[in-house]
C-alpha positions in Angstrom: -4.9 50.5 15.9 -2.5 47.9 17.8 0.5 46.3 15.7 0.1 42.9 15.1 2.0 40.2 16.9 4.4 38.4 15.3 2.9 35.2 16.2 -0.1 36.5 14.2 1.7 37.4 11.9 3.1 34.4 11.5 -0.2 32.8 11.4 -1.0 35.0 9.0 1.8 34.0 6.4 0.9 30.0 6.7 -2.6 31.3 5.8 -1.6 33.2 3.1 0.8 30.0 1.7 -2.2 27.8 2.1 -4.8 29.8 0.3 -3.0 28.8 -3.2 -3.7 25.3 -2.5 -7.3 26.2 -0.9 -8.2 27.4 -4.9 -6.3 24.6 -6.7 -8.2 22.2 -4.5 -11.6 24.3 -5.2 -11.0 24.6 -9.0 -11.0 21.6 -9.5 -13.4 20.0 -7.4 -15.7 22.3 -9.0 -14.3 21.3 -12.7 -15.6 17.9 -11.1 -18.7 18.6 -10.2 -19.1 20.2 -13.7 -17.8 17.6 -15.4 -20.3 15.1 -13.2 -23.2 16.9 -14.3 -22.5 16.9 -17.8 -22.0 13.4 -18.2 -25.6 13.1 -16.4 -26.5 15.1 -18.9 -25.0 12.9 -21.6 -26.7 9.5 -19.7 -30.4 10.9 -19.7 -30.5 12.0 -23.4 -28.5 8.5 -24.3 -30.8 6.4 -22.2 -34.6 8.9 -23.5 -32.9 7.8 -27.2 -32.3 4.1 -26.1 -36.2 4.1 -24.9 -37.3 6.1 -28.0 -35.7 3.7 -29.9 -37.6 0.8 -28.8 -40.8 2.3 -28.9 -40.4 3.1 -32.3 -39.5 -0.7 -33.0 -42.1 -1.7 -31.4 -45.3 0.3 -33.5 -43.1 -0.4 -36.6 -43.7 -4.0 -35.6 -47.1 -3.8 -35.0 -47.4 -1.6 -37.9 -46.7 -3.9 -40.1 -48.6 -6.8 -38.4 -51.5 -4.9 -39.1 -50.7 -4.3 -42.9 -50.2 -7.9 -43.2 -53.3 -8.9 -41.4 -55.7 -6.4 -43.3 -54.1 -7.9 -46.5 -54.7 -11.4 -46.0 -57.8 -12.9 -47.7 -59.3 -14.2 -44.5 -60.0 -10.8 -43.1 -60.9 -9.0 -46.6 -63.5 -12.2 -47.1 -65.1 -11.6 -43.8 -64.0 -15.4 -43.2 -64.6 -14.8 -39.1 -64.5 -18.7 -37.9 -60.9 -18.9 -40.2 -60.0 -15.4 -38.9 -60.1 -16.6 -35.1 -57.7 -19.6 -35.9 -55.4 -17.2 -37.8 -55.7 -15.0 -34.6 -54.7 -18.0 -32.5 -51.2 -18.6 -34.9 -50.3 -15.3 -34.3 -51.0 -15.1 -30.4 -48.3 -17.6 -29.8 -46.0 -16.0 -32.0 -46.5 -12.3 -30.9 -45.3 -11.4 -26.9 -48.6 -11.3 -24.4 -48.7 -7.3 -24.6 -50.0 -7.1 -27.7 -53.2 -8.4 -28.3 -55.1 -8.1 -32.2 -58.8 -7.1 -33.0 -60.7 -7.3 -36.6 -63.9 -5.4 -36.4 -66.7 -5.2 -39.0 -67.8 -1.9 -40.7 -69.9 -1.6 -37.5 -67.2 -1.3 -34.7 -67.6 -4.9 -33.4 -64.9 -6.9 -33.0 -65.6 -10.6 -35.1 -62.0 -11.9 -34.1 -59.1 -11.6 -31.7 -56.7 -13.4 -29.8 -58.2 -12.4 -26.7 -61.3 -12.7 -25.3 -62.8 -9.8 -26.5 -65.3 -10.9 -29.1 -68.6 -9.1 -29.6 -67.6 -6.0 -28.0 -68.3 -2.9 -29.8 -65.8 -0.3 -30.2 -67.6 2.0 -32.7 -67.2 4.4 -30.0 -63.7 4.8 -30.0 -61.9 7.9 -31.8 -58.9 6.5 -33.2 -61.3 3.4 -34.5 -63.6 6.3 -36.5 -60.2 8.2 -37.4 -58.7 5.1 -38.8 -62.0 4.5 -40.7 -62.5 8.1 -42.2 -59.0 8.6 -43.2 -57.7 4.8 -43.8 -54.2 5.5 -42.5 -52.8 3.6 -39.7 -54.0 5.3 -36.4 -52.9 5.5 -32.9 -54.8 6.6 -30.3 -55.0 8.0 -26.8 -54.5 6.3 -23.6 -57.2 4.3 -22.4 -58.5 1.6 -20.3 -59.3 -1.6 -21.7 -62.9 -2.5 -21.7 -62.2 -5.6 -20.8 -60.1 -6.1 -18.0 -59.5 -2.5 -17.4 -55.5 -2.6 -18.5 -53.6 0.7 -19.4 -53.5 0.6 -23.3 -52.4 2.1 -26.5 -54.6 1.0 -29.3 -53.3 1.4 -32.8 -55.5 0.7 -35.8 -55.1 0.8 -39.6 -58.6 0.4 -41.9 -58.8 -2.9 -44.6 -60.9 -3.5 -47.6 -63.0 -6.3 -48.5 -62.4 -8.2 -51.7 -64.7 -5.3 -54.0 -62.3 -2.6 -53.0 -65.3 -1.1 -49.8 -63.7 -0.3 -46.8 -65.2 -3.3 -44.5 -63.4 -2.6 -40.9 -60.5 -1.9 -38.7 -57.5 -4.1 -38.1 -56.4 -2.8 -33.8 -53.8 -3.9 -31.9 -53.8 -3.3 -28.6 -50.8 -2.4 -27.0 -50.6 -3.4 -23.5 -48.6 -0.9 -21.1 -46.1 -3.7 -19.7 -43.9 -3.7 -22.9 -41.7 -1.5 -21.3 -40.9 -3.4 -17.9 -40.8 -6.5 -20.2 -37.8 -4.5 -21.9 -36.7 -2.8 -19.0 -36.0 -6.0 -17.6 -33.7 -7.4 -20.1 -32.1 -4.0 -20.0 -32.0 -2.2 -16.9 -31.2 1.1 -16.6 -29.6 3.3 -13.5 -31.4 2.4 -10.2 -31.9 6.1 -10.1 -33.7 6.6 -13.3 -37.3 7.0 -14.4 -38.8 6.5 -17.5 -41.7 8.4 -18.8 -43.7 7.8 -21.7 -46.5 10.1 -23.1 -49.1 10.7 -25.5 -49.5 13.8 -27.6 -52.1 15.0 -24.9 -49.8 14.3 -22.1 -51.4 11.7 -20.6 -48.9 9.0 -19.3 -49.0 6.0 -21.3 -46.0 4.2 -19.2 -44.0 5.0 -16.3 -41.7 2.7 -15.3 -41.2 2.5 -11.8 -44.6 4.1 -10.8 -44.7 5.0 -7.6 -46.9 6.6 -6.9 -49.2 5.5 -9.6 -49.4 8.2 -11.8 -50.4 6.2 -15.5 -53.6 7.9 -16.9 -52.6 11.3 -15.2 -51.8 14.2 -17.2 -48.0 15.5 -16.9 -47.8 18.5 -15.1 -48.0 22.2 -17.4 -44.3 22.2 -16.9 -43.8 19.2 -19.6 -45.2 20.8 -22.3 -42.9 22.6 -23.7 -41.1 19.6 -23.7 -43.8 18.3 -25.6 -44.1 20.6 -28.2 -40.5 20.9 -28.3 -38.9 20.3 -32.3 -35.8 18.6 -31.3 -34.5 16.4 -28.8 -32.8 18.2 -25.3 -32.1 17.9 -21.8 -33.5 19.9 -19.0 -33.2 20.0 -14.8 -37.2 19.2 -14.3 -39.2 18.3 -11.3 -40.6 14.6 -12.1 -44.5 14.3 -11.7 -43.9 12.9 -8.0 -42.0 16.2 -7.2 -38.6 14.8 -7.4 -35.6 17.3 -8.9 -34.3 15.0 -11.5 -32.0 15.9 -15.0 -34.5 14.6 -17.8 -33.4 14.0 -21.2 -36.1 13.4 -23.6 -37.5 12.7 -27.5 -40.6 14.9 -28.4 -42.8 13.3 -30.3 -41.7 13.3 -34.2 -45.1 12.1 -35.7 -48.7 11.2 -35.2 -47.3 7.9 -34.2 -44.5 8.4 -31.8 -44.9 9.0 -28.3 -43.1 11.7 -26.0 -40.2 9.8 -24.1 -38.3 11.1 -21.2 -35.8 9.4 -19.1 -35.1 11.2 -15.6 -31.8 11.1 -13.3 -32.2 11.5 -10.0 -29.7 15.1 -9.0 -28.9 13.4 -5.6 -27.5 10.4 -7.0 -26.0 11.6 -10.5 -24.1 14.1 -8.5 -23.2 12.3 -5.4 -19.8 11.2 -6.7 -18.9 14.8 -7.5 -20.5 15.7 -4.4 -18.6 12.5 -1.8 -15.1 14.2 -3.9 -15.9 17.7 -2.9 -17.0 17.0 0.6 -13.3 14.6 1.2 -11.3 17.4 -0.4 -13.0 20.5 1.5 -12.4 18.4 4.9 -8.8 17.3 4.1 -7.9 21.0 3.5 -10.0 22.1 6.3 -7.5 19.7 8.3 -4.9 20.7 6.8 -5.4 24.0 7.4 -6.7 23.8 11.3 -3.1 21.6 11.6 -1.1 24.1 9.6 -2.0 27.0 11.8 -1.7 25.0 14.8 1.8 24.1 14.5 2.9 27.5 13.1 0.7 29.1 16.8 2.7 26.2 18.8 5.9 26.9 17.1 5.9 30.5 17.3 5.0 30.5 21.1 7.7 27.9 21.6 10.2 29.0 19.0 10.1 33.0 18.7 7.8 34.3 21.3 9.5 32.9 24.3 12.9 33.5 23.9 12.0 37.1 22.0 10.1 37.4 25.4 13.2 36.5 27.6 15.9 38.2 25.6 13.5 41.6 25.8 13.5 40.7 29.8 17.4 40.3 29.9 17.7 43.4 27.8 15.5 45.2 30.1 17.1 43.7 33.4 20.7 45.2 31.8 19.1 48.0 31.3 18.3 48.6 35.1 21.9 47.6 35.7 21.0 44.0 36.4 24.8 42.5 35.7 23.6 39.1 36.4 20.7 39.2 34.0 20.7 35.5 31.8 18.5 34.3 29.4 18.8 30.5 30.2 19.6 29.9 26.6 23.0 27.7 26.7 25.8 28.1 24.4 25.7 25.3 21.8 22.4 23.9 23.4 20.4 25.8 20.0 20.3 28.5 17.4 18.8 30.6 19.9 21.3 31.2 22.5 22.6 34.6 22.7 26.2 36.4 23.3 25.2 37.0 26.7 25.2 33.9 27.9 28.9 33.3 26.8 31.8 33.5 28.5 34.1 35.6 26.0 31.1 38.3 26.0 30.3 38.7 29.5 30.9 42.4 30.1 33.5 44.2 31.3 34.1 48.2 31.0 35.3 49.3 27.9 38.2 51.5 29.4 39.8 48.9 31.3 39.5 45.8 29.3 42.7 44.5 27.8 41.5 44.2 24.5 39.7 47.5 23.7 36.4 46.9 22.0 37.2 49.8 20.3 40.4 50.8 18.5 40.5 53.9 20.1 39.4 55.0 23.6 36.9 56.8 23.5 36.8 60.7 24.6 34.7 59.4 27.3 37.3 57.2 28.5 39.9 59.5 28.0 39.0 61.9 30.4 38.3 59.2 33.1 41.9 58.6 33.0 42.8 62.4 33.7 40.5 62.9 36.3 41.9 59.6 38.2 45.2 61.4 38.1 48.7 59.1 38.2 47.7 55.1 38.9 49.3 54.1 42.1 50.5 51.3 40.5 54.1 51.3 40.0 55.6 52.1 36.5 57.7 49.4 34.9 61.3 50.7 34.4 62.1 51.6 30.6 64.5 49.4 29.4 66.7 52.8 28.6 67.1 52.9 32.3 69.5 51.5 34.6 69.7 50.2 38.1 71.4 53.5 38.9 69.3 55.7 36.7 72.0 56.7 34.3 70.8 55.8 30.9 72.8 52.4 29.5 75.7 52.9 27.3 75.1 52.6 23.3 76.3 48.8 23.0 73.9 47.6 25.3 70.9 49.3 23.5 68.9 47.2 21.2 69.4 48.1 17.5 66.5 48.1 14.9 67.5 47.8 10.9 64.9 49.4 8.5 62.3 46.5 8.7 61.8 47.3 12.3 63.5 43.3 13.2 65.8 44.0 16.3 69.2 43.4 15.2 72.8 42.4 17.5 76.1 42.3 17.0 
């Protein structure tokens, strides 16, 4: 196996300081995303509760239009002509999706503030349920006979005036309540709003496209249906769409299933935008990082390791005049070589040993060379004659070693 470089293993030391900051960044973009996903959460059961809400307003309202209506002594009397005026009071006081019926004991509807007198509705299930068990009623999803609207009929059962039940009170609930509502309280451009019988059949869907009222959800909502509590749930939409639905199963024979849906491309994408930004600023980070640390090290360290190995070698081969090119002063890099109190000189005949002894080396040299021929200075015990000096001329030394006269 080949070392490594040390320009790799340089490389490999910025990597290793930037991974730290790699996980911090990825920690918490993911506590974001997280975080981003439970708050879309939060929105669709807030906004399936909002819808829920309303709904239920609404059938408490008509609810208790149609107790009033089968208690008042025009419709208990059978008083029909007086009926259709009543019928006309309360069209302009009630919104235009909700249109009211009275029908005899036979199913045929004697007054309404529509146009849907004389048409008999005997047929209709909730109409014989609300007859047979005299309890307010609502029933399935159908399609009006008259002009072929999506509706939810509800109908509750009055007496006439000797106590006989005498016919139905309906009200006919017309599916464009919830845009009307919707559009003095918009939700998230991203959201869908789903609302459902107890058979599944959509009742509303707000927006829906494609069409899809009158369908039956698909087998994966009914759990949802059936479900005893309230809950949120990553669901395809009817349409196909991945979307987090929160939603309200329905709590009674008169509630409906609500579910509002968030679209997971747009409740995330903030989440999403951060993580992208942060995964290419460290990306860049990290392709700069370990491009200045390459660029650095091949300037900085390789290159003048490179040349001081060269010079090294060149001395080695008895290259003299080997340099490195590195100036004294000119950087941290320059190297004894290149200065002028280091050049080299043998270490037996330099004037300042670079070693405090001479070596045995260098003492043997000097016996094999034999006497220098340079002449030997005269010791100062000597005279011009060669006699030794007499005592007084001869320097005196007291104990410190200081040279003392007279």
């Amino acid at each position: 196996m080949r070392p490594m470089t040390l320009q790799r293993r340089l490389l490999l030391l910025v990597l290793l300081l930037l991974l730290p900051v790699g996980a911090i960044d990825i920690y918490n973009a993911v506590i974001l995303q997280r975080a981003e996903e439970a708050g879309a959460r939060r929105d669709a059961v807030y906004l399936a509760r909002q819808i829920d809400g309303e709904q239920e307003r609404l059938i408490e309202g008509v609810r208790q239009v149609l107790v009033l209506a089968s208690s008042t002594r025009t419709v208990r009397e059978g008083d029909y002509p007086a009926c259709a005026g009543m019928m006309a009071a309360l069209k302009a006081d009630y919104p235009a999706y909700v249109d009211l019926q009275v029908t005899d004991r036979a199913g045929v509807v004697r007054c309404a503030t529509n146009d849907t007198v004389g048409i008999d509705i005997h047929d209709r299930i909730y109409w014989r349920e609300a007859i047979d068990t005299e309890r307010l009623t609502m029933g399935r999803y159908i399609l009006s006979r008259r002009d072929a609207r999506h509706v939810l009929p509800l109908a509750l059962a009055y007496r006439d005036t000797s106590g006989a039940t005498a016919g139905a009170v309906v009200a006919v609930l017309d599916a464009s309540w919830l845009k009307t509502y919707l559009d003095r309280n918009p939700l998230r451009s991203d959201a869908t709003v789903i609302i459902a019988d107890h058979d599944g059949f959509i009742v509303v869907r707000e927006p829906d496209t494609p069409p899809l009222v009158g369908t039956k959800l698909p087998a994966r909502f009914d759990d949802l249906i059936r479900a005893e509590a309230e809950g949120v749930v990553n669901l395809e939409d009817p349409a196909g769409t991945k979307r987090v639905f929160g939603y309200m199963p329905p709590g009674s024979s008169l509630d409906l299933f609500v579910a509002v849906g968030l679209d997971d491309t747009v409740a995330l994408a903030p989440a999403r935008e951060a993580m992208e930004r942060s995964f290419g600023l460290l990306g860049a980070v990290l392709a700069l990082s370990l491009l200045a640390a390459w660029w650095g090290g091949r300037v900085s360290i390789q290159k003048p390791v490179a040349t001081l190995v060269d010079t090294a070698r060149r001395w080695q081969a008895g290259d003299r005049t080997a340099r490195t090119g590195l100036q004294d002063g000119a950087s941290e890099r320059s190297t004894p070589w290149d200065t002028p109190s280091m050049r080299w000189r043998h270490p037996c005949r330099s004037r300042k040993p670079l070693v405090s002894k001479p070596s045995r080396h260098c003492r043997k040299a000097k016996r094999v060379a034999g006497p220098s021929s340079k002449p030997r200075s005269t010791p100062w015990w000597s005279s011009t004659s060669g006699a030794p000096s007499s005592r007084s001329t001869r320097p005196r030394y007291g104990s410190s070693g200081i040279q003392q006269t007279r």
